[in-house]
N, C-alpha and C positions, 0 to 999 in steps of 0.2 A: 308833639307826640312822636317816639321815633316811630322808624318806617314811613313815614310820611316825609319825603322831601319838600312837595310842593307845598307847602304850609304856611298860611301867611294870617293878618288880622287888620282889620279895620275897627279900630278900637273908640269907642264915644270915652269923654271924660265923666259922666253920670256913671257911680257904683250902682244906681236903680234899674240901668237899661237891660232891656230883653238881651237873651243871646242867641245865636243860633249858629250851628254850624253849617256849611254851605261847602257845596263837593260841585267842581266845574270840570264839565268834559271838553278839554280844548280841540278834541282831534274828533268827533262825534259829528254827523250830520255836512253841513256846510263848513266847519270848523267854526261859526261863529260863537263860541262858547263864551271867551274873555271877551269879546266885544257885548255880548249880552249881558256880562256881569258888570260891568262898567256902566252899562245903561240903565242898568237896576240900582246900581249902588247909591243914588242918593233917596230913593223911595224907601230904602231903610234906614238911613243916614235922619232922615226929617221923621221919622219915628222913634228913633231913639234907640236903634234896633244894633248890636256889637253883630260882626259879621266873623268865625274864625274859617277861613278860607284855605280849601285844599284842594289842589290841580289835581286830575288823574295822570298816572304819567304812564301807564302798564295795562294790561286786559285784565282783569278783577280787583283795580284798584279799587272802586265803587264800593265792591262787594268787602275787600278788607276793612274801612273806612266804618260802615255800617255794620260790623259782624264784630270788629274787635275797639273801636273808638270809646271811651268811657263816659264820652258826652257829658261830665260832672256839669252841672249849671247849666247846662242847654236845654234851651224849651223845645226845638226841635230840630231835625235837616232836612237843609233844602237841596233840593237835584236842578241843576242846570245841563241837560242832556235831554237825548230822545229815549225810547221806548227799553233800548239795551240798556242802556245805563240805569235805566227805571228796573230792570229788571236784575241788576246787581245789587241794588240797594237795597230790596223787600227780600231778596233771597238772603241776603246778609244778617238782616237786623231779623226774619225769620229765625234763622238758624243759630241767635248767639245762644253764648255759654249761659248768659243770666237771663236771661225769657226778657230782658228788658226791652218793651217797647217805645215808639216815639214814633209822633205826627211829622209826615212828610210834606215840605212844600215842594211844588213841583213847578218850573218853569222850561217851557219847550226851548229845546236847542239842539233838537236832530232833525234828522230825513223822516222817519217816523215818530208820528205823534198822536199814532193813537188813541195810549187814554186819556191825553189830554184833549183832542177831540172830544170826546165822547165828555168830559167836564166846562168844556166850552172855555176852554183856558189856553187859546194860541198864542195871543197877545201877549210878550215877555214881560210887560209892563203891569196889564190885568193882575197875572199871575202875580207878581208879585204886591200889589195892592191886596191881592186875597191874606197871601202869607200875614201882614202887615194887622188885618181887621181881624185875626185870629180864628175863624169860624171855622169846625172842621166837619167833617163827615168822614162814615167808617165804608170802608170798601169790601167788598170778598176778594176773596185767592182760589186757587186751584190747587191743589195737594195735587201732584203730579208722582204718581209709586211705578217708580222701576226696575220692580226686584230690591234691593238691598239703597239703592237711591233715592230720595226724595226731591224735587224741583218742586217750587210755587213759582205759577204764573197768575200774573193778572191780564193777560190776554188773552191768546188763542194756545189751543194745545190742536194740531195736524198732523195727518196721516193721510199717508199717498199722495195723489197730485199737486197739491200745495206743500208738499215737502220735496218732490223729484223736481219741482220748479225753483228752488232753491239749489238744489244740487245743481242743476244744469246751468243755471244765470252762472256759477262759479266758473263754467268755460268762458264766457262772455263779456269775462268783468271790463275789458277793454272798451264795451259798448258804455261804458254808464249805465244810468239809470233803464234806458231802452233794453240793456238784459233783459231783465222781469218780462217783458212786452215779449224778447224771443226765444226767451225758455217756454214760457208759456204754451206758445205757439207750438215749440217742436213738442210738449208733451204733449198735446195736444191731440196732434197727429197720431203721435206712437199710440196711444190710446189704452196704454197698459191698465192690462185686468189685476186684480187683488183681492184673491179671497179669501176669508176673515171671517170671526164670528164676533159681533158688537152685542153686549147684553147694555142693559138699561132700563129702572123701571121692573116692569113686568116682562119684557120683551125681550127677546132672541133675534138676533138677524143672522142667519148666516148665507153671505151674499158675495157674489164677485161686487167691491168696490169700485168707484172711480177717486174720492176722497172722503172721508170724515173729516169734518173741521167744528172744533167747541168751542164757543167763545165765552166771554167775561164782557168786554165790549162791542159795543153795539158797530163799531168801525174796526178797520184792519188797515193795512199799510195802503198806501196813496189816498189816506180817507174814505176806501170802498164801503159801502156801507154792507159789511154781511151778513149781520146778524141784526137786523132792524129791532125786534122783540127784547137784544138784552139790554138790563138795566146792570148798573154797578152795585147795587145791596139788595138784590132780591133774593141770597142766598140758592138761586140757579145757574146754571151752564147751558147756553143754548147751543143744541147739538144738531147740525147743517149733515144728511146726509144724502151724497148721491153715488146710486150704483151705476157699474157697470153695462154700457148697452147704449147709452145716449147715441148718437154718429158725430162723428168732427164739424160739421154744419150746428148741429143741436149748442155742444158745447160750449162755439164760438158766439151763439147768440145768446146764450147765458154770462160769458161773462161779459159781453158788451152792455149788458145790465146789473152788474156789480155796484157801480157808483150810487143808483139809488133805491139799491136793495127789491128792484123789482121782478128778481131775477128768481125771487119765492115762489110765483104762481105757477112756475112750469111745475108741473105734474112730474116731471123727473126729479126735484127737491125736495127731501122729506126734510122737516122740522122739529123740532123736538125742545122741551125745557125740562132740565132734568139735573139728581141733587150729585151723581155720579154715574159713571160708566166706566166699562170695560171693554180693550179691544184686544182681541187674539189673532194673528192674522197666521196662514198656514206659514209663509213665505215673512220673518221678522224683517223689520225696516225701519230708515232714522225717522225722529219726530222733529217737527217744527214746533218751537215752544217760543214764547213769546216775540216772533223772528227770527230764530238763533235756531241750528240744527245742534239738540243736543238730545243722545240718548237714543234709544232703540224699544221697538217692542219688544215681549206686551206690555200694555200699560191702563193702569186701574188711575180714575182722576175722581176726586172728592171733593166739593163745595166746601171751602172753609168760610163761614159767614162772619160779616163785621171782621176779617181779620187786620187791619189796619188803619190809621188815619188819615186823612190829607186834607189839607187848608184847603177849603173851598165853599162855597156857600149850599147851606143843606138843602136836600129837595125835595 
């Protein structure tokens, strides 16, 4: 297809075998992308399965692939990336010109992982075992409206803290991974107030913030567990809020209880399961949308239910 440089095929001699298109993020995560696809490659190869192969080579190659690809004869695509590249693909194939949908296999090959966490599909191998017994289940999205913009995530959608922690790790990118740990820390301290009015529900808040954060999955990045209560097709958004007022002591001992979500019972964390919301903050600011800082408030988010499928076993 043109536009597609990296474009390659693993062709079976059977005119009967399945086909599928397959998008590999070589530069994603650990960059082990091509070494993952080569490890996969005879799990479909002893199925019988035609492979049409296309490197990313650009930042929204993903998204071009899934948004303009005509997929003629393909049963579905599969993603070899983490969470970003997951999240060009559902915005792609969202957003085409012909509503045409297709079931995604998903096989982990970034730093974040997720909603593959949250599918129990770490294992490159598993995952592609799933793809192969064809069983799929349907997922929700997040209609994300920012003004005149639309964004679907299947993650989290953030404001405040967990978004200024983002911004700040960007001084620190020298540190590695250890950023995240000294952003953190320095928002931490700063302790910045944000006041805003969060409707939802029946409800009003209007409060000095310290963040909102809504998930889709039950995990966030380093596999924290943040949102224990959500499921992937319960057609809800569970929505994490805490204000303004904790002390830097308080904080720190919440999130040293992030990893097994036990970090709910402090009385400083409200909860919430809910079909959409709305944030107005006085003072607008960027959003954290599935990882990725894209966009600004305000912003209205709507539960789109079953919007998608992915090879995995139903639950």
């Amino acid at each position: 297809m043109a536009g597609f440089a990296s474009l390659g095929r693993d062709i079976l001699n059977s005119e009967n075998c399945r086909k599928f298109c397959l998008v590999v993020n070589p530069y994603g995560g650990k960059k082990k992308g091509l070494a993952i696809l080569e490890q996969i490659k005879p799990i479909f190869h002893s199925a019988n399965i035609e492979l049409e192969i296309i490197q990313t080579t650009h930042p929204q190659h993903a998204f071009e692939v899934a948004n303009s690809n005509s997929f003629k004869g393909i049963e579905g695509l599969i993603v070899i990336g983490g969470d970003g590249t997951i999240h060009e693909v559902v915005n792609g194939m969202m957003t085409r010109a012909d509503k045409k949908a297709f079931p995604l296999g998903l096989i982990p090959g970034g730093s974040g992982n997720s909603f593959l966490t949250d599918l129990e599909m770490l294992d490159p191998m598993k995952a592609a075992e799933m793809i192969v017994k064809g069983n799929r289940r349907k997922i929700d999205l997040a209609k994300v409206e920012l003004g005149s913009q639309t964004i679907f995530a299947f993650n989290i959608v953030g404001w405040g803290l967990v978004t200024d922690v983002n911004v700040r790790a960007e001084q620190f990118r020298w540190m590695g991974p250890m950023r995240y740990t000294v952003a953190s820390l320095v928002e931490l301290f700063l302790a910045k107030k944000r006041r805003g009015k969060l409707t939802f529900n029946d409800c009003v808040l209007i409060e000095d913030f310290c963040f909102v954060l809504a998930c889709n999955t039950m995990h966030t990045a380093k596999r924290m567990k943040m949102a224990p209560h959500a499921t992937l097709d319960d057609g809800l958004i569970d929505l994490i809020v805490v204000k303004h007022g904790p002390s830097t002591f308080k904080m720190l001992s919440l999130f040293s209880k992030l990893h097994d979500g036990t970090y709910l019972k402090d009385p400083a964390v409200e909860y919430y399961q809910v079909k959409e919301f709305e944030l107005k903050p006085e003072l607008d600011g960027p959003l954290n949308i599935d990882g990725e800082l894209i966009g600004d408030t305000p912003v209205r988010v709507v539960m789109n239910p079953s919007a998608f499928e992915v090879y995995s076993d139903p639950k």
